[in-house]
C-alpha positions in Angstrom: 25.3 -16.1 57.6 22.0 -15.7 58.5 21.2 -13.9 55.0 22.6 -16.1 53.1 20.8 -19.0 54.5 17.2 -16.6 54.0 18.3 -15.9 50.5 18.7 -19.9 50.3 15.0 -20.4 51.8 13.9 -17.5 49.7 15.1 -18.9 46.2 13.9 -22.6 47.5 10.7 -21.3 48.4 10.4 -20.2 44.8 11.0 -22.9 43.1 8.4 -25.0 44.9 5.6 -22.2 44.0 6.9 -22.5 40.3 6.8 -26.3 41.0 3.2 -26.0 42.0 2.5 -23.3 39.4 3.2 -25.9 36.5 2.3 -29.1 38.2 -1.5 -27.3 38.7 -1.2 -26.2 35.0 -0.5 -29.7 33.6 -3.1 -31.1 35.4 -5.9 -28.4 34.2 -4.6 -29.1 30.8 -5.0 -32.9 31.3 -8.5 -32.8 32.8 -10.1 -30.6 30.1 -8.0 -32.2 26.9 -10.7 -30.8 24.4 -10.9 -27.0 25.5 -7.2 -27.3 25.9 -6.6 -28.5 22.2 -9.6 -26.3 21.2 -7.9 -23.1 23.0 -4.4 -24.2 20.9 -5.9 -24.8 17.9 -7.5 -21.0 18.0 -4.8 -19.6 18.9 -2.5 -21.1 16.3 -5.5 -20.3 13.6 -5.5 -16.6 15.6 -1.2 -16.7 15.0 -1.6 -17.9 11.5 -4.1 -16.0 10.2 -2.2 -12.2 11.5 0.6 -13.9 9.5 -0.7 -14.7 6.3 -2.4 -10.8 6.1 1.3 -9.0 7.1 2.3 -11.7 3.9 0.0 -11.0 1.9 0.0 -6.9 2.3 3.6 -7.2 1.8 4.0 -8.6 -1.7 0.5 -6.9 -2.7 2.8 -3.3 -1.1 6.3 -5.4 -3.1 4.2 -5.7 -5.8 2.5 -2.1 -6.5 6.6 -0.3 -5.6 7.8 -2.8 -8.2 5.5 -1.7 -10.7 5.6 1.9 -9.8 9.3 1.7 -10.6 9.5 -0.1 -13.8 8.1 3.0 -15.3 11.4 4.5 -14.5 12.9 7.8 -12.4 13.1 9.4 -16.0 9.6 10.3 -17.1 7.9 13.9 -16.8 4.2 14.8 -17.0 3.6 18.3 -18.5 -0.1 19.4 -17.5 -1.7 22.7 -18.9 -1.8 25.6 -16.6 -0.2 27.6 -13.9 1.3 26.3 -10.8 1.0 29.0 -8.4 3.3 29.4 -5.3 0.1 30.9 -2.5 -2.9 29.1 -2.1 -5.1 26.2 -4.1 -4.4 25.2 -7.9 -6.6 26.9 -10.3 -8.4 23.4 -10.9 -9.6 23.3 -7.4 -11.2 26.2 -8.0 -13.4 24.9 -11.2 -10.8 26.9 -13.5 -10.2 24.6 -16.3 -6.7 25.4 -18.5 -6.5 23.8 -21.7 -3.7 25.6 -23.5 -1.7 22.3 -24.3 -2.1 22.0 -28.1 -0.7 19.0 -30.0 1.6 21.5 -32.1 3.2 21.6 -28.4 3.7 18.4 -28.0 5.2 18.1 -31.6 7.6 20.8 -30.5 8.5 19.0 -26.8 9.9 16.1 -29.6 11.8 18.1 -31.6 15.3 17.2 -30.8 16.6 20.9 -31.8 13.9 22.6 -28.8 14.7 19.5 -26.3 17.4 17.2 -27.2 17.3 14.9 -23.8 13.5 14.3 -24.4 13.3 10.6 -25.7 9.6 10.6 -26.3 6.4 12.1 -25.8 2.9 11.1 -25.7 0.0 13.6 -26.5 -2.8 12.1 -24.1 -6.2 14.2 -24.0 -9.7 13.2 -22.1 -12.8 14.6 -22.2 -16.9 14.0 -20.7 -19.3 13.9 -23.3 -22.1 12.1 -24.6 -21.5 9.1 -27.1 -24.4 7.9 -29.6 -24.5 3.9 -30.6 -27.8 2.4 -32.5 -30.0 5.4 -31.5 -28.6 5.2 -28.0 -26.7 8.0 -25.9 -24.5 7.6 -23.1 -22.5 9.8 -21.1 -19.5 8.5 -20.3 -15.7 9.8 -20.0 -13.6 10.1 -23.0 -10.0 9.2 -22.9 -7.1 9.4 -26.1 -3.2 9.2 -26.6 -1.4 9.0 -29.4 1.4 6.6 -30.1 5.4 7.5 -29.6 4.9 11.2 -31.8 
């Protein structure tokens, strides 16, 4: 009996601190009304603000994976050189392989050497200079062709 009645003071007891906890908290609010609405107004700016960036980086993420996939599952880059199984590709290395001729490219469209091959696009670039009204300028050079 006498537990239960201590467990009866106990939760009592408890529920006047809480009592006091928010009767002390009201008043604080009440006394300073501007830093209180000052405080709330931050915080739902703070709130706000973390929301609108996660938004934002979303559809910019939504955005960027839908355009990504438009180009499709189906397309396949064929680069000039060697892949090699041990160590660094050849271009890390300053080696430069240009044996991808446009003949080749001709021949990846030929139905009879590739028959699933829909299309293909030569695509070549280059760093040089480039002369306009007496004027040079180095600048990167960058070609495709149409549908071959």
């Amino acid at each position: 009996m006498e537990k239960i009645l201590n467990n009866k003071i106990s939760i009592l007891f408890m529920f006047l601190i809480l009592k006091q906890i928010i009767i002390t908290s009201i008043t604080a609010l009440l006394a300073n009304k501007v830093r209180s609405f000052l405080t709330m107004l931050g915080i739902i700016i703070g709130v706000g603000a973390v929301i609108l960036i996660i938004s934002v980086g979303a559809g910019a993420q939504s955005l960027i994976i839908n355009q990504v996939e438009s180009l499709g599952t189906n397309l396949i880059g064929v680069l000039p050189g060697k892949a090699e199984d041990e160590g660094p590709p050849a271009s890390v290395m300053g080696i430069i392989i240009t044996t991808l001729t446009y003949e080749d490219a001709q021949a990846l469209n030929d139905k009879k050497n590739v028959p699933n091959i829909l299309d293909v696009v030569a695509y070549s670039k280059s760093v040089g200079p480039v002369s306009w009204q007496g004027t040079s300028y180095d600048t990167s050079l960058n070609g495709t062709t149409s549908v071959i």
